[in-house]
N, C-alpha and C positions, 0 to 999 in steps of 0.2 A: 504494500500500500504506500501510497505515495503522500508526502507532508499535507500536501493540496486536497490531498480527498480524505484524510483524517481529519482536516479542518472543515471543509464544504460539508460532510457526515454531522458533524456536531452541530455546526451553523444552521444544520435544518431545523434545530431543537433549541437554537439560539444563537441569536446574530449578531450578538456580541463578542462572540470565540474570535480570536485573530491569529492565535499560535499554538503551536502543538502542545505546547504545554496546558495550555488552557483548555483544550480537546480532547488533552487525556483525561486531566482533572475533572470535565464533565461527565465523562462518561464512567471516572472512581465512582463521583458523587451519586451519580445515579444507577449505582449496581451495576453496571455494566463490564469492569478488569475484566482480562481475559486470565489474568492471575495473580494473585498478591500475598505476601506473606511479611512476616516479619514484624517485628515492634522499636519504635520508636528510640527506647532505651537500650536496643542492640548495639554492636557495632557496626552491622552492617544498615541500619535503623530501619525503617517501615517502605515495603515498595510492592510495586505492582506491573504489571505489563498490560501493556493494550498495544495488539498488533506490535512492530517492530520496537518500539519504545519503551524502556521503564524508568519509572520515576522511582526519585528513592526520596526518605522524608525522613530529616534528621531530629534529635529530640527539642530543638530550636522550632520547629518548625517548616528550617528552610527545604526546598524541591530543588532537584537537583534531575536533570532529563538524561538518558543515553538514548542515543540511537545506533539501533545495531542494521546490521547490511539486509538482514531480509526476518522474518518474522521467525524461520528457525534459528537463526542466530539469537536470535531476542529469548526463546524457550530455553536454549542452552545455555547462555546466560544467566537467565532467570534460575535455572536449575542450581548452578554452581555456587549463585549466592543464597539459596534456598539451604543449600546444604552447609553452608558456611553458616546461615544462621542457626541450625539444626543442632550443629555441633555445639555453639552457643547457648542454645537451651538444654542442653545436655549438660552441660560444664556448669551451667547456674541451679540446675536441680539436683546436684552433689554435694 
């Protein structure tokens, strides 16, 4: 998916969106991640993927975008800090 049509997508629901950031975040808000995991006070903090992008959400607050090259990149991605945070909830319930 292309930056243009993850924004024009969201734009349909609101015509406000202008950037991908803002296209992911509507689409967190409204239930929509295609995956998310993690917590704030992690070190890898709170993130989610929608299509090739994930946001990560540090315990400040602040968002933080990747974009990866195609949507499986984004899954394996997403996976390996999945599992980085795994390990971290693991190490904190010991």
């Amino acid at each position: 998916m292309k930056e243009s049509e993850l924004i024009a997508e969201a734009q349909a629901q609101d015509s406000s969106i202008t950037t991908v950031l803002e296209a992911c975040e509507y689409f967190y808000m409204n239930g929509c991640p295609d995956e998310m995991s993690g917590d704030v006070e992690s070190p890898v903090g709170h993130f989610y993927r929608v299509a090739r992008w994930i946001v990560y959400t540090d315990s400040q607050g602040f968002h933080e975008l990747q974009t990866c090259e195609s949507e499986l990149d984004a899954r394996a991605h997403f996976d390996v800090v999945n599992q980085e945070y795994d390990a971290w909830c693991d190490k904190e319930a010991t």
